[in-house]
C-alpha positions in Angstrom: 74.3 8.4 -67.7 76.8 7.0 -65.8 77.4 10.6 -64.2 73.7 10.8 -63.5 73.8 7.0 -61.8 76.6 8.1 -59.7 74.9 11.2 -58.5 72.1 9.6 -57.9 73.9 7.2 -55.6 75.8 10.2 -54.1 72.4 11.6 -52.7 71.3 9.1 -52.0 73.8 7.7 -49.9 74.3 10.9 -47.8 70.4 10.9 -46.8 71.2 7.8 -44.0 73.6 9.2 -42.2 72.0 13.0 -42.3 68.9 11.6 -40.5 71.4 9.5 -38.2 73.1 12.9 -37.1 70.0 14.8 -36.8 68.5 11.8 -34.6 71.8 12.0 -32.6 71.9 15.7 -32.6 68.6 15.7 -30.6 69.2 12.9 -28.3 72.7 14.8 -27.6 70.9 17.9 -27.0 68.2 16.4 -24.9 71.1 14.6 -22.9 72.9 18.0 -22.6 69.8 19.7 -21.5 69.4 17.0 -19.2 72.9 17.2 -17.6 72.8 21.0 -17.9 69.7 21.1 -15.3 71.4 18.0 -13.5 74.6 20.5 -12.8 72.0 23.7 -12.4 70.2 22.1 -9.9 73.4 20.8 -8.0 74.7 24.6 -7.9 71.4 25.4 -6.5 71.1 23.2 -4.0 74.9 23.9 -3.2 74.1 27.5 -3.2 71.4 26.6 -0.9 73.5 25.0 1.4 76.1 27.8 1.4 73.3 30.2 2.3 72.1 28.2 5.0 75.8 27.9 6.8 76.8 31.7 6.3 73.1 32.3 8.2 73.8 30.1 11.0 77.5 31.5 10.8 76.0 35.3 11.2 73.5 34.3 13.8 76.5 32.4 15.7 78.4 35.9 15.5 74.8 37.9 16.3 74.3 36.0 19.6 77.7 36.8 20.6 78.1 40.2 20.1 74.5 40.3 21.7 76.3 38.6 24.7 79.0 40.8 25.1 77.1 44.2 24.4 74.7 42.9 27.7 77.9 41.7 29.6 79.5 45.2 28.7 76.4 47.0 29.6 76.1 45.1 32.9 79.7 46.4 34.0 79.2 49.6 33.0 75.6 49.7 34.9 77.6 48.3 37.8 80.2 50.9 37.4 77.0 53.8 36.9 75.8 52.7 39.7 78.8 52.4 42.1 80.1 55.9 41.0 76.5 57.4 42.0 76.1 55.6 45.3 80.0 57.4 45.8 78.7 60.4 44.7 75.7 60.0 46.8 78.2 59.6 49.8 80.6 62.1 49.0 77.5 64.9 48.9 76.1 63.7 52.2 79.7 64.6 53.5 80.1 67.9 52.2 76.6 69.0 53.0 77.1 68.0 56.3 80.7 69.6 56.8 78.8 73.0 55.4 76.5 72.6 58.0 78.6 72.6 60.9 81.0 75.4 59.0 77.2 77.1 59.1 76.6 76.5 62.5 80.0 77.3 63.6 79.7 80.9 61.7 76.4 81.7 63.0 77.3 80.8 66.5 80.6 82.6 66.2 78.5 86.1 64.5 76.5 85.1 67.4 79.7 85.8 70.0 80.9 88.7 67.9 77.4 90.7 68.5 77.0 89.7 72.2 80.6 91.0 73.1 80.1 94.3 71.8 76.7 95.0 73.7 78.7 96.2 75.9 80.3 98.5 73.9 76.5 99.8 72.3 75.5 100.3 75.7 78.2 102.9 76.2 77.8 104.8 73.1 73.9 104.5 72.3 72.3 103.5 75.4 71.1 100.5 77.0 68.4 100.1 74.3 70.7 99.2 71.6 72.6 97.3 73.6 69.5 95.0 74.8 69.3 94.9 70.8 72.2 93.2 70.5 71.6 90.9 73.4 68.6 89.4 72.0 70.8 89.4 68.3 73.3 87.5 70.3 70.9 84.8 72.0 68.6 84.4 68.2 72.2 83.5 66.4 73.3 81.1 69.5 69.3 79.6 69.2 70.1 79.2 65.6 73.2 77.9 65.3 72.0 74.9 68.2 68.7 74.3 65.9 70.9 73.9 62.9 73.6 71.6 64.7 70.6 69.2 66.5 68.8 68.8 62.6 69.8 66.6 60.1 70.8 67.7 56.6 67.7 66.2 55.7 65.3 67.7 57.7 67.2 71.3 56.8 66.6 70.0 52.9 62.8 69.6 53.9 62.5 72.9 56.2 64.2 74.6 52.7 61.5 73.6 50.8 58.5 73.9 52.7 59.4 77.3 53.6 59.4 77.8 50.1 56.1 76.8 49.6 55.4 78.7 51.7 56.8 81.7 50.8 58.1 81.6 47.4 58.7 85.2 46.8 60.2 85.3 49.7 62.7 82.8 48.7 63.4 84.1 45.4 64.4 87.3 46.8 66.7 85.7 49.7 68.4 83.8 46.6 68.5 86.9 45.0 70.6 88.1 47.7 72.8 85.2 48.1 74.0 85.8 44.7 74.4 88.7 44.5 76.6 88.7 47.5 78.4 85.4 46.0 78.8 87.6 42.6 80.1 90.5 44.4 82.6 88.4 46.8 84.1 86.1 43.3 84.7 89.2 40.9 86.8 91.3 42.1 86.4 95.1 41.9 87.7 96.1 38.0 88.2 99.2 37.6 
């Protein structure tokens, strides 16, 4: 019996303190559940506020690089544009240096035919001669038309006589080049 007292007490004993730890087991967990949500939400908010910075951080960069793309593109419209009003310049030059070399080749073909009028009117009569005359004044009427116009008022003769005449014209160019072609390339052969 006095085995059966003691294990009675031995039972009964341990019965407090089980009920003790399981009361303390759930307050703990509540408390860790508690802190665990505390810490959570601190991360959170931290996360939050690291999220917030790196977006103000890439709009920061954004709005710079924005910046210096238009300041780049700026310059280089600048640049663009200068390099077109040279260009501009530089064509109005040449076109106008062609036109007197045009002028002066006319007016010179113009010489060339009137000084040998002479000469036609020895060998084929006065007829061809007269021919040559009138060849001679129509080059020297040309080549003074051509010197008193502007480049621009040759552009706009160009194409109005095109309009004009567009078969015409496509046949002159036709020529041109194939006089051009004939006068780059050499003869193979």
């Amino acid at each position: 019996m006095a085995k059966a007292a003691t294990t009675a007490k031995k039972t009964a004993k341990p019965r407090k303190p089980a009920a003790k730890k399981e009361a303390t087991k759930v307050t703990e967990t509540v408390d860790n559940k508690a802190e665990a949500k505390s810490r959570f939400n601190a991360a959170l908010e931290e996360a939050k506020a690291g999220a917030a910075a790196l977006k103000a951080e890439a709009g920061d960069r954004a709005g710079a690089y924005r910046e210096q793309a238009r300041s780049k593109g700026g310059e280089l419209m600048t640049e663009a544009k200068a390099y077109g009003a040279e260009a501009k310049t530089k064509a109005g030059e040449l076109a106008v240096e062609g036109k007197a070399k045009a002028s002066d080749a006319i007016a010179s073909l113009g010489k060339v035919v009137a000084d040998t009028a002479g000469e036609l009117d020895n060998r084929f009569g006065e007829q061809y001669g007269d021919y040559a005359r009138r060849a001679s004044r129509s080059l020297q009427e040309t080549s003074a038309k051509l010197d008193a116009k502007s480049v621009e008022e040759i552009g706009e003769d160009a194409r109005e006589f095109v309009r004009k005449s567009p078969g015409t014209a496509i046949g002159i160019a036709a020529i041109v080049g194939f006089l051009f072609a004939r006068m780059f390339t050499g003869k193979r052969g």
